[in-house]
C-alpha positions in Angstrom: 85.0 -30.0 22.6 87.2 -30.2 19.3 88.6 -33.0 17.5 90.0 -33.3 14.4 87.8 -33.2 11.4 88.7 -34.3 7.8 88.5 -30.9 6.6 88.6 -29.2 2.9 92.5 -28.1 1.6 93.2 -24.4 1.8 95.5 -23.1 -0.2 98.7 -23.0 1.0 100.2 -19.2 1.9 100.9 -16.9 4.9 98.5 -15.2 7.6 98.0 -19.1 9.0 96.6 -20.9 5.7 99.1 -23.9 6.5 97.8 -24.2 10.0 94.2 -24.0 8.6 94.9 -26.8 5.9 96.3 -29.1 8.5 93.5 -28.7 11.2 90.8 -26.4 9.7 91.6 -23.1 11.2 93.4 -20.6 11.6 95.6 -21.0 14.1 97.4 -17.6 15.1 93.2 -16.1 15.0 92.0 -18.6 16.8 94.8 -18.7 19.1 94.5 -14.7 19.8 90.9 -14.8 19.9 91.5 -17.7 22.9 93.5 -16.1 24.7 91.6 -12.8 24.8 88.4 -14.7 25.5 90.1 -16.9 28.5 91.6 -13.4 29.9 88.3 -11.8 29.8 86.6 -14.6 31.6 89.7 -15.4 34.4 89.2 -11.5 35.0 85.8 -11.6 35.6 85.5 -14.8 37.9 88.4 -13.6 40.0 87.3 -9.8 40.6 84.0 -8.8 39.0 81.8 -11.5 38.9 79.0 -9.1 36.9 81.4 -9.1 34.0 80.9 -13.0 33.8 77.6 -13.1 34.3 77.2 -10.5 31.8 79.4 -11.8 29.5 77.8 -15.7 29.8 74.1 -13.8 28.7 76.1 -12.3 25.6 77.1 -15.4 24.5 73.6 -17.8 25.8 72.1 -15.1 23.5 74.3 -15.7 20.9 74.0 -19.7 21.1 69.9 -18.6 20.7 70.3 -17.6 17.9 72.5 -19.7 15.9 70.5 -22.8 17.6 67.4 -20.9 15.9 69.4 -20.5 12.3 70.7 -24.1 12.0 66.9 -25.2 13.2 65.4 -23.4 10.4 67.3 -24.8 7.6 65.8 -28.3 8.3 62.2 -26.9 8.0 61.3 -25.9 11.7 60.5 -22.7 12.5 61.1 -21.7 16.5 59.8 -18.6 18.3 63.3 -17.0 18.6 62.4 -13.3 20.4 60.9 -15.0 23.4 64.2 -16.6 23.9 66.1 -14.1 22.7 64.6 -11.6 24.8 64.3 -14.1 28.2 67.6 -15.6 27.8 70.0 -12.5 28.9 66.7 -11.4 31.6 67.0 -14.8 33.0 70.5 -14.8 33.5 71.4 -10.8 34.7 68.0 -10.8 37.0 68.6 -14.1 38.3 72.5 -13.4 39.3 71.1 -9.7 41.0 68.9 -11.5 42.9 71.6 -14.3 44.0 73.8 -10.8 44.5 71.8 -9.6 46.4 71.9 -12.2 49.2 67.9 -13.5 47.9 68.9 -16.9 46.5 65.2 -18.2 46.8 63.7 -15.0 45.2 66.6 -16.0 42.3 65.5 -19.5 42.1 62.1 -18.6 41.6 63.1 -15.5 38.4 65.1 -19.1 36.8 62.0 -21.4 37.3 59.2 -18.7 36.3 61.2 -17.0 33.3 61.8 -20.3 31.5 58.3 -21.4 32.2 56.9 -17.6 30.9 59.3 -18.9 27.8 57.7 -21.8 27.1 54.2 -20.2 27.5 55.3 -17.1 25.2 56.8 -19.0 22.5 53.5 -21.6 22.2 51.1 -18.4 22.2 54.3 -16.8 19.5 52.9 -19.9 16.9 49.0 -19.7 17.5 48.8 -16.8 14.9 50.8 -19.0 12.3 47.9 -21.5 12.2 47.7 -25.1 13.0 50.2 -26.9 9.9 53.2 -27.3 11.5 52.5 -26.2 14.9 54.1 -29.1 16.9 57.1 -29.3 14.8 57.7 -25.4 15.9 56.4 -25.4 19.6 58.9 -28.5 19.9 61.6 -26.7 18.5 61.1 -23.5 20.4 61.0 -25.5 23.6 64.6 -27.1 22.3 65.8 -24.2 22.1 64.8 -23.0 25.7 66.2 -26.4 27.1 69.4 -26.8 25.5 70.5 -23.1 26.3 68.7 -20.8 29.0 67.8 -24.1 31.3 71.4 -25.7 31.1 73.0 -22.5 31.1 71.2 -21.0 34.4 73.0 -23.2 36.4 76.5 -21.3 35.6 74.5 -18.8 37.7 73.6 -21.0 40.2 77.5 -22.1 40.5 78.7 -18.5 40.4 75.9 -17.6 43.2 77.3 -19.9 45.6 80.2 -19.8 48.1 83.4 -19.3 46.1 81.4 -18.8 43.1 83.8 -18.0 40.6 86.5 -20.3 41.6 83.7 -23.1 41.2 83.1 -21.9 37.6 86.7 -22.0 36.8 87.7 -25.5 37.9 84.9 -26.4 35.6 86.0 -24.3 32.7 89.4 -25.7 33.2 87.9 -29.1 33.2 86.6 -29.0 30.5 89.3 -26.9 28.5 91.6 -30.1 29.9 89.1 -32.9 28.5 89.3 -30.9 25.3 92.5 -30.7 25.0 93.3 -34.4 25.8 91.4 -35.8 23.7 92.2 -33.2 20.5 96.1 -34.6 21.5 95.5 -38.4 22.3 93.0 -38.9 19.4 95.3 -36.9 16.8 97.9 -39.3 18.4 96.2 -43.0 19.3 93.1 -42.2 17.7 91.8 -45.2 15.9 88.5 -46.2 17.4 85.6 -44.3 16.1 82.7 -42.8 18.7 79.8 -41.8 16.4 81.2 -41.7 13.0 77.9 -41.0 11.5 77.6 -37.7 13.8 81.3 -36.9 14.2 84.0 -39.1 11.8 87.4 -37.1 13.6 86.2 -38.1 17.4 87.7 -41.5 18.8 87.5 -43.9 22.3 91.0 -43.3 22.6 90.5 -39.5 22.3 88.0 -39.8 25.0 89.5 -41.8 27.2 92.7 -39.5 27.3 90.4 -36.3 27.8 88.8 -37.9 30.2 92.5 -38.8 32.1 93.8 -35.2 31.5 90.2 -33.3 32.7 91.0 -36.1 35.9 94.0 -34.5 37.2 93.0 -30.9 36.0 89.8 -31.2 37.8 91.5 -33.2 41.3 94.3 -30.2 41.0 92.1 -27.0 40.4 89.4 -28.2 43.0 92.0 -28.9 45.5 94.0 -25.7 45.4 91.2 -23.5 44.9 88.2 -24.6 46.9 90.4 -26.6 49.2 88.1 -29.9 48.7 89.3 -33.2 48.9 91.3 -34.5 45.8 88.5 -37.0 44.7 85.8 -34.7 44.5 87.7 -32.8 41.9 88.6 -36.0 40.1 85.3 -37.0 39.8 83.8 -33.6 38.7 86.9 -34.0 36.4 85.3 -37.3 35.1 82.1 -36.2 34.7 82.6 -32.7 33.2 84.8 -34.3 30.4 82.0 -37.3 29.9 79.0 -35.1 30.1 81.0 -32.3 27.4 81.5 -34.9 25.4 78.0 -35.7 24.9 77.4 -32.1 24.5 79.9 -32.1 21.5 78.3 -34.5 19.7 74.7 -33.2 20.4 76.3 -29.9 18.6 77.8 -31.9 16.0 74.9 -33.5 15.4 72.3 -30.3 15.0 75.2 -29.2 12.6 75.2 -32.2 10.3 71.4 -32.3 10.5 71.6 -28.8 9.2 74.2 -29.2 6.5 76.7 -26.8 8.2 80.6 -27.0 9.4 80.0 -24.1 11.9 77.0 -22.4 13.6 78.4 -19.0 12.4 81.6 -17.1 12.7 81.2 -14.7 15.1 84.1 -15.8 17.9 87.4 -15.3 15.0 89.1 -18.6 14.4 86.6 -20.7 16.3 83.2 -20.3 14.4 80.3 -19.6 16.1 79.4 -18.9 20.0 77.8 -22.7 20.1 81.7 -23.9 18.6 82.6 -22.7 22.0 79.2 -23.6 24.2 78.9 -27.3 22.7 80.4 -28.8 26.0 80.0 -26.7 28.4 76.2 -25.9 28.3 75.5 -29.7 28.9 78.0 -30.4 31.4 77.2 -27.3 33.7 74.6 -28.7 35.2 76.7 -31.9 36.1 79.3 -29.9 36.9 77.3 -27.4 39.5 75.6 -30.6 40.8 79.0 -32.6 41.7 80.5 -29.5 43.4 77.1 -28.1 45.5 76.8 -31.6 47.2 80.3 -32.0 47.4 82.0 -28.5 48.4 80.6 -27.0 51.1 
């Protein structure tokens, strides 16, 4: 999720430099790059759900590997090709499976490649000697828990009935609490959530993110997966608090680190984990909500 941040003064100028100064972007980039990157996945969840699932290893991969960078500037040193390597396996081999019409045969590929992770990454270390050891197994294990583990269950969503419509009443859930709270906080904001971790994030912010993710969510689950209008509300509510968590686990890794952005490989927006922060860690919540409540 994004909120404003107290950002450094640009000069002012054309191509977007006085939309960067007031809210630390570029606004017509990161506006394009958006809207490309919304198309791409609307298109995929609606007719080729291979693209998506291709397209969510591309960027779990990418999340990887920034989580590795930002780990290794505060001393740590995590096994990255394990997880680099299992991440994208996990996620194509799993969804063929699910394809496929073999959903326990999937479930087992999710469970045994992350546990084959964990295993390849402790014997990755052995070689490196004992100083330091726990400090790196715990960090490679992070790693493999914040993204392959919470991001399988996008999968799992896609895999089951109306798969892709599932994944986007969460996207636009979340999109919704984003946007709320960016809005209401700019607005109302005067409450501070975790200024230590993230000084631009308010109550007020939330609270109005967590409102607008409400209807989005009670609207898109209804007229897509034809489910009552509380279940949507209340994977609305939990998507938007659950993100919010995730944004401030993000933010936090970043501060720890001494960096305003993971990298800048998605234009305008910073890195893949600038995009991830909230919906890695409320995927799971949002998968759970929907498979006990949607039939």
């Amino acid at each position: 999720m994004t909120s404003p941040h107290p950002t450094a003064p640009h000069p002012a100028g054309g191509d977007g430099s006085a939309h960067a100064h007031r809210t630390g972007r570029n606004l017509p980039v990161a506006i394009t790059t958006g809207v490309v990157l919304g198309a791409i996945v609307i298109a995929t969840l609606m007719w080729w759900h291979w693209g998506f699932a291709l397209f969510s290893a591309v960027a779990l991969t990418a999340g990887v590997q920034e989580v590795c960078n930002a780990i290794e500037r505060v001393g740590a040193h995590p096994a990255r090709w394990p997880v680099l390597v299992g991440t994208p396996l996990l996620v194509l081999a799993s969804y063929a499976l699910f394809d496929a019409g073999q959903r326990e045969r999937a479930l087992g590929v999710i469970i045994g490649m992350l546990a084959f992770m964990v295993v390849a990454v402790l014997l990755a270390r052995i070689p490196k000697g004992p100083d330091g050891f726990l400090r790196d197994a715990a960090a490679s294990v992070f790693t493999i828990g914040y993204l392959p583990l919470l991001g399988s269950t996008c999968t799992l969503m896609l895999a089951d009935d109306h798969g892709g419509r599932r994944v986007l009443c969460f996207l636009i859930a979340v999109i919704a609490c984003d946007t709320g709270a960016f809005a209401l906080g700019v607005l109302f904001g005067r409450h501070r959530m975790a200024p230590r971790v993230s000084p631009g994030k308010s109550w007020e912010g939330l609270v109005g993110g967590l409102v607008v993710a409400l209807v989005a969510g009670a609207v898109s689950v209804r007229l897509m997966l034809d489910a009552p209008v509380w279940v949507g509300a209340l994977m609305g509510v939990v998507v938007g608090a659950v993100g919010a968590l995730g944004d401030l686990v993000e933010s936090a890794i970043k501060r720890d680190a001494g960096i305003k952005d993971m990298s800048h490989v998605v234009p305008g927006h910073g890195g893949a984990m600038d995009r991830l922060d909230s919906i890695v860690l409320a995927a799971p919540a949002a998968w759970f909500v929907l498979y006990l409540l949607v039939v």
